[in-house]
C-alpha positions in Angstrom: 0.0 0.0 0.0 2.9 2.3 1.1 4.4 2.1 -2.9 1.1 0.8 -4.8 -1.2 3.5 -3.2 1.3 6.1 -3.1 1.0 6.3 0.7 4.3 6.4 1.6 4.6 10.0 -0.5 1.1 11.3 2.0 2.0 10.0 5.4 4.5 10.8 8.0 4.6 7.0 8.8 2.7 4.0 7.9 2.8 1.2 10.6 1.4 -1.9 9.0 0.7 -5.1 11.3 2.9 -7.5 9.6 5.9 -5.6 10.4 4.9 -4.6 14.2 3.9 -7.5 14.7 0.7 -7.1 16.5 -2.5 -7.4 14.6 -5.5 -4.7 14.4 -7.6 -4.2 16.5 -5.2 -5.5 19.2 -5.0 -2.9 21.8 -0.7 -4.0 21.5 -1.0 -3.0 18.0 -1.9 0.5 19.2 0.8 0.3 22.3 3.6 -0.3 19.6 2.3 2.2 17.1 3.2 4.8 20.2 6.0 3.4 20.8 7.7 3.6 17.1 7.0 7.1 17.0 7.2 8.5 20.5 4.2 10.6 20.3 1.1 10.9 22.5 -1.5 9.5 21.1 -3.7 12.4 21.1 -0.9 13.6 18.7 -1.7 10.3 16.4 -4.6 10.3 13.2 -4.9 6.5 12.4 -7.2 6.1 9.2 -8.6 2.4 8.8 -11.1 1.3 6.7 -12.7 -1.6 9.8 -14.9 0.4 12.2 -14.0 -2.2 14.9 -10.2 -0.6 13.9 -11.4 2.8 14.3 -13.3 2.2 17.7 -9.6 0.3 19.1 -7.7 2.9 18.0 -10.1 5.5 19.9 -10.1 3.6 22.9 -6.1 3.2 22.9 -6.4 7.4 22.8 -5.7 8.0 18.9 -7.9 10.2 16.9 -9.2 8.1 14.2 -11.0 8.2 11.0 -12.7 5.8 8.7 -11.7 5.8 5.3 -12.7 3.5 2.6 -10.9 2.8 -0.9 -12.1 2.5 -3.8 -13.5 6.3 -3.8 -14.6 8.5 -6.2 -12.1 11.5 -6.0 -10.7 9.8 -2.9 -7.5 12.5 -2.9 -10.2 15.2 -2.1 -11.9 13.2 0.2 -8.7 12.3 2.1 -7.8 16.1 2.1 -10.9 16.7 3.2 -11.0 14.2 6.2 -7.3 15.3 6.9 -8.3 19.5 7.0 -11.6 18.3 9.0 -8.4 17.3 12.0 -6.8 20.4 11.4 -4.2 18.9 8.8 -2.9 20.6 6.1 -0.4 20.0 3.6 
């Protein structure tokens, strides 16, 4: 996703389960996700298309959004989610 889906050129970081090593929506998943970037996790936006992802990441403390691919004009859609948290590139 990081090449394929250009994400790696949109996110600060992308922390995918198989290389953590902790699976979604594990509340350890979150835990690590802190951990390999040393924020707070009020300082985190973690996008995942599972609502059951979504509601773990808000309980670990994360903001979170759902976001679903395939999208029509999903780049303005992602902007838009992004500027709706005060993100701007």
């Amino acid at each position: 996703m990081s090449e394929g889906l250009g994400y790696a050129a949109l996110f600060d970081a992308a922390h995918y389960s198989c290389h953590i090593g902790h699976a979604k929506p594990s509340p350890a998943y979150f835990h690590a996700v802190r951990a390999a970037t040393g924020m707070d996790a009020t300082s985190i936006l973690f996008i995942d298309d599972r609502p059951a992802n979504i509601d773990a990441a808000r309980q670990a403390g994360l903001h979170a959004a759902h976001f679903q691919l395939p999208r029509k004009a999903a780049g303005a859609a992602l902007m838009g989610l992004w500027r709706s948290f005060g993100i701007s590139l």
